[in-house]
N, C-alpha and C positions, 0 to 999 in steps of 0.2 A: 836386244839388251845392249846398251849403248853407254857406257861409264867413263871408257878410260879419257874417251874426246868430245865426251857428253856429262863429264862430271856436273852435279849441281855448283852455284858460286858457295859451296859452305865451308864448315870449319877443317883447315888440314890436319893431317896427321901427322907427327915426325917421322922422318925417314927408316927409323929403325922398325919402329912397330907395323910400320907400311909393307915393309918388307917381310914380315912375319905373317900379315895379311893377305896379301898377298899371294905366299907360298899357298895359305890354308884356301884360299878363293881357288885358287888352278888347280888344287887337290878335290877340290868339290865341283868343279866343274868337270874333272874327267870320270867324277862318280857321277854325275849328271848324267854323262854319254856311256855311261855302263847299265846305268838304270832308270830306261823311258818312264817308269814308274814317277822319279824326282819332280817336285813339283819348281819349275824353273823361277813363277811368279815368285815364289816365296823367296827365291832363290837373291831376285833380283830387286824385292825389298828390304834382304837383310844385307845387298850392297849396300843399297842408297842409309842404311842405318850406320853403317860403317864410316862411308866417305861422303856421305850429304850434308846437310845441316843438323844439327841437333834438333831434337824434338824440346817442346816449352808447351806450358798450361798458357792458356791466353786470359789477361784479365787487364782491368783497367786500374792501373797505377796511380794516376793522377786525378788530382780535382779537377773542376774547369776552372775556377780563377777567374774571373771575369775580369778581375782587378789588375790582376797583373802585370808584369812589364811586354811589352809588341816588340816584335823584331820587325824591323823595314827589309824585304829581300825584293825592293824596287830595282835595284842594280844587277843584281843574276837574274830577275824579269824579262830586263832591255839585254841582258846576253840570249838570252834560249830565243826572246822573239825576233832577234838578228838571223842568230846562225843554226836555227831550227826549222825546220818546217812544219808542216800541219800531218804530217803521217810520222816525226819522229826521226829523223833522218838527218844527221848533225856536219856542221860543214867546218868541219877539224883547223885546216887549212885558218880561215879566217879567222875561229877562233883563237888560232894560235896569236895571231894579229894584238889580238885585245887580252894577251893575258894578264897583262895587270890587273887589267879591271876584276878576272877573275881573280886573280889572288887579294885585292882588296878585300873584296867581298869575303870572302874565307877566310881573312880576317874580322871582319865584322862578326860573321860565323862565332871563331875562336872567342871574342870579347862578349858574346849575349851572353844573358843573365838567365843564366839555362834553370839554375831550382829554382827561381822565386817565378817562373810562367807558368800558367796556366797548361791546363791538357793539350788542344789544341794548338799555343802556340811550340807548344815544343814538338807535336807530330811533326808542322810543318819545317819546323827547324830539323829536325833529323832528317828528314825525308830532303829537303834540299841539300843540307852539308852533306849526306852522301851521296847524290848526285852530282853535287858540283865537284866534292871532293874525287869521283869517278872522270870525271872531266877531264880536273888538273891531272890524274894518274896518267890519263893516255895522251894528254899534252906534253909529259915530261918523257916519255918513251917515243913519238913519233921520230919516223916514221914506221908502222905497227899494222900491224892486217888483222891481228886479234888481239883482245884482252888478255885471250892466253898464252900471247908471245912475252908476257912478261914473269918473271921468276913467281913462285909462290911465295918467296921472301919480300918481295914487293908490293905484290898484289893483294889480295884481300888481307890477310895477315900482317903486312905491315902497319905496326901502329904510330901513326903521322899524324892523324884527322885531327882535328881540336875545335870541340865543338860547347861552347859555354865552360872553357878552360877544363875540359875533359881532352885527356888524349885516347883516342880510340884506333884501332884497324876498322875499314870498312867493316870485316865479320862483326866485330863486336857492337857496331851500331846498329847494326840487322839482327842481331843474334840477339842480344843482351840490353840493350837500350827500347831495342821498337816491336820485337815478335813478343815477348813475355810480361811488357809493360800496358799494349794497346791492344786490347781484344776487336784489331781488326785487318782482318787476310784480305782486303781489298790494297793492302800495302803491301803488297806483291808481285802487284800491277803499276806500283806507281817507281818504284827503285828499280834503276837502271844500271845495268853493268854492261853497259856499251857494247851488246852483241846484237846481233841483226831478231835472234832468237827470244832476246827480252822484249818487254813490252816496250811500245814508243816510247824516248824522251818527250815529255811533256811541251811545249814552247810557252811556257810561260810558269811561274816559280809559283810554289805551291804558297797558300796564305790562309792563315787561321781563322778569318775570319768564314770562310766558303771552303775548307778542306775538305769536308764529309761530301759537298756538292762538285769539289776537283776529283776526290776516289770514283765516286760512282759512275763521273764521265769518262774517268780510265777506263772502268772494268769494264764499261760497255761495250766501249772502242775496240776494248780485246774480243770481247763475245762475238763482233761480228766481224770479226778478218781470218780469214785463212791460216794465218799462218800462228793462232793461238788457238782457235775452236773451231770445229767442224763436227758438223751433223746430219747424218742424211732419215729423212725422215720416213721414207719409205719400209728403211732396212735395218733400222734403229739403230746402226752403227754409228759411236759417236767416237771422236777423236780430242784431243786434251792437250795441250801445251804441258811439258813436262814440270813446269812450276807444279802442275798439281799433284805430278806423284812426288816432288820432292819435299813437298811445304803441304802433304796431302792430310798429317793430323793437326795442321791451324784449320781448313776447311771444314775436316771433317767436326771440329771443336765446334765450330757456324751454326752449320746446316744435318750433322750427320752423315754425308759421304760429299765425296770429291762432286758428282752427277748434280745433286742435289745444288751444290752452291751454284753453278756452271747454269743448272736449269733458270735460277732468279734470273738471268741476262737472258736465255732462248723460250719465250714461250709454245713451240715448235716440242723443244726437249723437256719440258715442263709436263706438257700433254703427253708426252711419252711413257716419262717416268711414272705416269698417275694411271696411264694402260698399261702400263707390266710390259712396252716393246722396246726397251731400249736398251741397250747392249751397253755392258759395263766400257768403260773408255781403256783406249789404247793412249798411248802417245806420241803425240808428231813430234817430229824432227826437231833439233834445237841448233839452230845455227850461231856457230861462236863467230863469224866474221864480224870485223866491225860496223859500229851504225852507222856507218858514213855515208855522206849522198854521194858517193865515189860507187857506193856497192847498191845503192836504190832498185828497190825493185818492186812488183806489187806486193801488195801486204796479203 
C-alpha cells in the first residue's frame, strides 16, 4: 500500500485536518498489526477516500452544439509535435525555448468562448488547457525531477488556469469541470500530470472534431504497455495502473468493475473475465519522475 509517495494527483486536504488524519490512520494501522483478522484492502480504500480524488456521478452536461463557436489549438499542435515524441516523452529543455508560444496559446485558452461551445468542443478545450497548463507548471519550476517537488500550494490547487475566462486549479478542472460534467473515464487516459507513471502526453493537441477517436487511441496505447496494464493469461493474474483504484467508481459507473472496463482494450482479459479465471487486479507501480526524454525508458 503505497500513499504517502504514491498519492493520487487529487483534492488536498489542509494541514490541520491532515494531521488529525493521520494520527487516526497510524492508530488503525497499528490495530491492523494487532489483528491479522483486519481487512487491509478496505483499509487502503478508505485512504484513497480520504486523500484521493473525490468521488462524482458521471453524466453528460452539455449539448453538442454543432453550431457553436471552434477553438483553433493549431499552435499547442505544432508544440507537442516538436517537443513530443510518439511514446509520450517531452523534451522540457526545448520547450522551454518556445515558451511564449506556449503562453500565447494559454491565452488564446483564457479568451475562448467556453459556454456558448458545444460538448465536444469544450472536452477538448479542457483537456488541453490542463495539459498545457501542466506544461507551463513545470516550466516555471525547472529545473524539477518530479511534479512532486513542487509545493501543494502550487501544484494542483493552485488556482491560475484560465480557461474561457474561468480561473481554475488544475484539481478543479479535473474535478469539477470534466469528471462530473462528461460521462467519460477514458479522460484519464488522456490528462497528463507530467510523471513517468501517467499516461503518455499525446503529440498532438486534442480537437473536437475526432476527440471520441483521439480517447480511444489513448486507452488503447495504455492497454497495451507494461507500464499501465498487464495480464498473464495463463494464471489469470491481472495487473492495473493505479489510475483505476483511484478514479476506480468513474469505471466502475462504465462497465461495472475496474476488470470489466480494462477487458474493452484486452480481448485476452475479456475471455477471462467470461471463464471466471481472472484474478481481481492488483496495482502496479506509479512512477512520479518526470516525463522527460532525460528519464525515457520502455513503456
Amino acid at each position: 500500500m503505497e500513499i504517502a509517495n504514491n498519492q493520487p494527483a487529487g483534492r488536498s486536504i489542509p494541514n490541520k485536518r491532515r494531521t488529525v488524519i493521520l494520527t487516526c490512520v497510524s492508530l488503525l494501522l497499528v490495530t491492523a498489526g494487532t489483528f491479522a483478522w483486519l481487512n487491509l484492502g478496505a483499509i487502503e480504500r478508505s485512504l484513497i477516500g480520504l486523500f484521493g480524488p473525490p468521488q462524482v456521478d458521471l453524466r453528460e452536461a452539455y449539448s453538442a452544439n454543432a453550431a457553436g463557436p471552434t477553438m483553433d489549438h493549431s499552435s499547442f499542435d505544432s508544440l507537442l509535435k516538436k517537443h513530443v515524441d510518439d511514446d509520450g516523452w517531452v523534451d522540457y529543455e526545448g520547450l522551454k525555448g518556445e515558451e511564449l508560444k506556449l503562453d500565447r496559446y494559454l491565452q488564446s485558452v483564457a479568451a475562448a468562448p467556453f459556454d456558448e461551445m458545444g460538448r465536444d468542443e469544450k472536452l477538448a478545450l479542457l483537456i488541453n488547457g490542463y495539459n498545457a497548463s501542466t506544461l507551463k507548471l513545470i516550466l516555471d519550476h525547472m529545473p524539477i525531477d518530479s511534479i512532486q517537488g513542487i509545493s501543494e500550494a502550487d501544484r494542483w490547487d493552485a488556482v491560475r488556469w484560465n480557461i474561457g475566462g474561468n480561473q481554475w486549479s488544475l484539481n478543479q478542472i479535473e474535478h469539477e469541470q470534466i469528471r462530473p460534467k462528461f460521462a467519460e473515464p477514458r479522460v484519464h487516459f488522456a490528462l497528463v500530470c507530467a510523471a513517468i507513471g501517467c499516461p503518455p502526453l499525446r503529440n498532438e493537441a486534442y480537437d473536437a472534431t475526432r476527440v471520441n477517436d483521439q480517447l480511444q487511441d489513448q486507452t488503447e496505447y495504455v492497454h497495451e504497455h507494461q507500464t499501465w496494464f498487464a495480464f498473464a493469461p495463463d494464471s489469470g493474474e491481472l495487473q492495473l495502473t493505479k489510475l483505476y483504484s483511484w478514479y476506480g467508481g468513474d469505471f466502475e459507473q462504465a462497465t461495472g468493475s475496474v476488470s470489466a472496463f480494462a477487458a474493452r482494450y484486452s480481448p485476452a482479459l475479456k475471455q477471462a473475465i467470461e471463464s471466471g479465471v481472472a484474478s481481481s487486479p492488483s496495482w502496479l507501480p506509479y512512477d512520479w519522475k518526470l516525463n522527460s526524454r532525460k528519464n525515457k525508458q520502455p513503456r
